[in-house]
Rosetta silent file (secondary structure, phi, psi, omega in degrees, C-alpha in Angstrom):
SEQUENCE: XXXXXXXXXXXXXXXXXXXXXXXXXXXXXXXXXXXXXXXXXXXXXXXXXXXXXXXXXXXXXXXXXXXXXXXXXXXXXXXXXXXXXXXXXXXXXXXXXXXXXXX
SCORE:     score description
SCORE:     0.000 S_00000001
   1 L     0.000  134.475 -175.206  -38.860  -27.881   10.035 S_00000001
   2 L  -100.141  160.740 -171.212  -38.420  -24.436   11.998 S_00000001
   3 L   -69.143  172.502  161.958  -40.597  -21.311   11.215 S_00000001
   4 H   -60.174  -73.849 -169.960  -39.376  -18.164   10.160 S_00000001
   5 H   -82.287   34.398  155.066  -39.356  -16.980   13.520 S_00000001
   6 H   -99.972  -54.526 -163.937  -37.478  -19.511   14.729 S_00000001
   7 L   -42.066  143.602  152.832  -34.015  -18.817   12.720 S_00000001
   8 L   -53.138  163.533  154.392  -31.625  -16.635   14.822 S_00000001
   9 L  -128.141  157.456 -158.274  -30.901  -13.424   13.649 S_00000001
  10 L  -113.962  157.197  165.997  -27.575  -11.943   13.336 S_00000001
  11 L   -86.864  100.163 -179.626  -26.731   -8.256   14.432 S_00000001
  12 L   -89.173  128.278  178.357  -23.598   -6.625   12.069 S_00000001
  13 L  -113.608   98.439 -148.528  -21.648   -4.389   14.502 S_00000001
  14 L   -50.653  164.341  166.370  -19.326   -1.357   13.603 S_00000001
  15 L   -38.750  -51.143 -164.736  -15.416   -1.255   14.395 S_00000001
  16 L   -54.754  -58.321 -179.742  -16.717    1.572   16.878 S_00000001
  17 L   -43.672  -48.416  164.395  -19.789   -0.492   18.391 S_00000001
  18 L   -33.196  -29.429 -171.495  -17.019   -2.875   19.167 S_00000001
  19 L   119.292  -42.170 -141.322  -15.180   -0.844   21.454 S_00000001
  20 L  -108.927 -171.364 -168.918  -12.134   -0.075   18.831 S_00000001
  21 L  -140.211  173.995  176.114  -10.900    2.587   16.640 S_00000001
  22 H   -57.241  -38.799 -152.163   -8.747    3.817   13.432 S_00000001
  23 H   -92.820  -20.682  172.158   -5.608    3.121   15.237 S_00000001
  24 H   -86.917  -47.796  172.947   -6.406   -0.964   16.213 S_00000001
  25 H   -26.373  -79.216 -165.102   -7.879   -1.310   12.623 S_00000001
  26 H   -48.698  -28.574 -176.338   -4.637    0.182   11.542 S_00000001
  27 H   -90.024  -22.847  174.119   -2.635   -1.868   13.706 S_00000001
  28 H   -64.039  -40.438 -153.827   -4.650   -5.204   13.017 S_00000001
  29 H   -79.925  -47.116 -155.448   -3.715   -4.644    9.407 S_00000001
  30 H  -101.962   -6.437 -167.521    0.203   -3.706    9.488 S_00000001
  31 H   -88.026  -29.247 -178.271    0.667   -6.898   11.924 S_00000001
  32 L  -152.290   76.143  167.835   -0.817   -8.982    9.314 S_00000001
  33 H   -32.381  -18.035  171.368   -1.423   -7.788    5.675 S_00000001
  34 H   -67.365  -49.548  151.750   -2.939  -10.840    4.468 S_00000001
  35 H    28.512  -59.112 -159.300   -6.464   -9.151    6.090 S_00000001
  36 H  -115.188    2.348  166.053   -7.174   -7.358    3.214 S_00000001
  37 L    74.032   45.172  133.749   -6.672  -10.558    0.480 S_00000001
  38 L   -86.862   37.821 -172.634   -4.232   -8.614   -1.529 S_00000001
  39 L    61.559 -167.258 -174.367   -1.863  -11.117   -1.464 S_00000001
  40 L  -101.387  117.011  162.314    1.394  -11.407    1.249 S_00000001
  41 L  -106.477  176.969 -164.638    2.121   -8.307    1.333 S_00000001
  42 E  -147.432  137.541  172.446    4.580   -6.834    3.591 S_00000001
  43 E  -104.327  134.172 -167.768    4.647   -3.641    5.997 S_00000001
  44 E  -106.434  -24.849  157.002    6.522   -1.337    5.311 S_00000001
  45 E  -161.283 -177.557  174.798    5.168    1.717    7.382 S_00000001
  46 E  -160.597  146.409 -160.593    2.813    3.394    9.352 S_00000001
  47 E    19.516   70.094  151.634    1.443    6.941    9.783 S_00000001
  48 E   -72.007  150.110 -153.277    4.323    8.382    7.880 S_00000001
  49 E  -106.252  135.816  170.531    4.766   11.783    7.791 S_00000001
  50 L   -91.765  131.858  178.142    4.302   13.188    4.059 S_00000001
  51 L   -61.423  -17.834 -174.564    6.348   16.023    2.771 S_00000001
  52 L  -103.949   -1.850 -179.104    3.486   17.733    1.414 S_00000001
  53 L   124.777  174.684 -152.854    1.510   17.497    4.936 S_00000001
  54 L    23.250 -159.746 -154.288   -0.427   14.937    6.564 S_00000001
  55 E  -146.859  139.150  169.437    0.465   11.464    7.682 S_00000001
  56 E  -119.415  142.953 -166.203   -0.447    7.962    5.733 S_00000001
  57 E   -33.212  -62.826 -142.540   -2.170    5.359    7.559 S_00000001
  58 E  -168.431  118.609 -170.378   -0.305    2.341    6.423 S_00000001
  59 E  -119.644  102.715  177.967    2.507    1.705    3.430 S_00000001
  60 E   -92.457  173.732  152.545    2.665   -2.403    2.023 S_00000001
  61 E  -160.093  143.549  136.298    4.530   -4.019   -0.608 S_00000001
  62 E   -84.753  119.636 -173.014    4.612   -6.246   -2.566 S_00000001
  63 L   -56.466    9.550 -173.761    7.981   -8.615   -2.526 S_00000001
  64 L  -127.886  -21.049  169.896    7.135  -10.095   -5.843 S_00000001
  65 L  -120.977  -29.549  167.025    6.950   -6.920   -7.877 S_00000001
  66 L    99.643   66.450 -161.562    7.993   -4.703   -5.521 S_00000001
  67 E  -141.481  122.664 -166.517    4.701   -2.527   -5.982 S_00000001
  68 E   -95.940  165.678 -140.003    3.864   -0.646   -3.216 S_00000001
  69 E  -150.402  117.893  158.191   -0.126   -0.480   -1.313 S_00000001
  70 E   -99.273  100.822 -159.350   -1.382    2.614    0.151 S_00000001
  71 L  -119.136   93.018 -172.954   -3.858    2.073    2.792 S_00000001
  72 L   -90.740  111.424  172.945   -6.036    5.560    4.138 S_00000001
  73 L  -115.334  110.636 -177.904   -8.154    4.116    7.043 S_00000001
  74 L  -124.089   85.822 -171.976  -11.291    5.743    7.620 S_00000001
  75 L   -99.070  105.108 -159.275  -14.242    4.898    9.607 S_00000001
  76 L   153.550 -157.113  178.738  -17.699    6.225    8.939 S_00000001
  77 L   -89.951  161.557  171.236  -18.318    7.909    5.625 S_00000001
  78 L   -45.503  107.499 -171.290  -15.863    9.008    3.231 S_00000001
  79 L   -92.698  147.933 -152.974  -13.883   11.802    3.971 S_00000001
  80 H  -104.859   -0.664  163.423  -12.630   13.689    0.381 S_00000001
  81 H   -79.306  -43.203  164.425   -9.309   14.590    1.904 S_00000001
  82 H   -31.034  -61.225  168.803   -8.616   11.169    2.456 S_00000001
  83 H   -75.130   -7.477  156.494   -8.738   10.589   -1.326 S_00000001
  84 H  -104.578    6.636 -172.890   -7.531   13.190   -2.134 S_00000001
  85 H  -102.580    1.524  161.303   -4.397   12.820    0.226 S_00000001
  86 L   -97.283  -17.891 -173.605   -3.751    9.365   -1.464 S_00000001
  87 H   -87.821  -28.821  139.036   -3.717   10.748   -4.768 S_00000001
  88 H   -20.075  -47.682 -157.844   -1.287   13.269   -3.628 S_00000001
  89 H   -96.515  -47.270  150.678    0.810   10.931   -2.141 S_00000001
  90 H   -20.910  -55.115 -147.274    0.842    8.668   -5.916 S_00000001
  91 H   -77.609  -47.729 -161.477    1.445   11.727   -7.716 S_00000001
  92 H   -69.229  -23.232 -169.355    4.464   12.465   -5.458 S_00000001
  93 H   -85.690  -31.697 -178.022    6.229    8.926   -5.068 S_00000001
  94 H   -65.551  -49.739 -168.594    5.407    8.711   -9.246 S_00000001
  95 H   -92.051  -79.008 -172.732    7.537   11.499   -9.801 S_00000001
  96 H   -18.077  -77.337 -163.704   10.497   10.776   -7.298 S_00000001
  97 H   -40.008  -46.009 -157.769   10.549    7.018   -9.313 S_00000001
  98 H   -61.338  -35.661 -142.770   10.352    8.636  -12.818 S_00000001
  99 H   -71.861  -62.349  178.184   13.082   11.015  -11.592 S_00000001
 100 H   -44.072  -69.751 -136.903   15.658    8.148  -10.029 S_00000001
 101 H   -65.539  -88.605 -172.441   15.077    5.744  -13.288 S_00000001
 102 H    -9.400 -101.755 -148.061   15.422    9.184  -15.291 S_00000001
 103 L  -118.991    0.000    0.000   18.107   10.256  -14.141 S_00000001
C-alpha cells in the first residue's frame, strides 16, 4: 500500500502558464463548439464588430432551435464590461427579432 507521500501530485496550469492566450482559446472553441458541452452547436462568428461598439468574442447556434450562444472570453478575473457588453449585445439582437416578427 503506498504512503501519502508517495501519490503524485498534480499541478493545474492557467491558459497563460501554458504559453496561450484569448485568441487560441477563442479559436479552439469556434473550430469545435462541442468544448463547451452545450450541445453541437455551430459557428457562426467571431470578433464581430457591434453597432453599439466593441467586438464579440464568438457567436454559436443552435441548428435545432435556431437559438443563438454568445461567448465573451476572458482570462483572469472578471471584467464588468464584459458582462455588461453581452447584455448589450441581447438587448440589441432582442429588439431587431421583436421588430422583424413585429413587423
Amino acid at each position: 500500500m503506498m504512503t501519502m507521500e508517495e501519490f503524485p501530485t498534480t499541478k493545474i496550469f492557467s491558459i497563460r502558464e501554458c504559453g496561450f492566450d484569448e485568441y487560441w482559446l477563442r479559436d479552439q472553441i469556434y473550430e469545435d463548439p462541442t468544448k463547451l458541452r452545450l450541445g453541437d452547436l455551430q459557428p457562426i462568428s467571431k470578433e464581430r464588430t457591434q453597432s453599439q461598439g466593441g467586438r464579440l468574442d464568438l457567436l454559436l447556434k443552435d441548428p435545432e432551435d435556431d437559438s443563438m450562444f454568445e461567448v465573451e472570453l476572458q482570462l483572469g478575473a472578471t471584467d464588468e464590461t464584459h458582462i455588461i457588453r453581452t447584455i448589450e449585445y441581447w438587448a440589441t439582437k432582442t429588439v431587431s427579432v421583436v421588430s422583424v416578427e413585429v413587423g
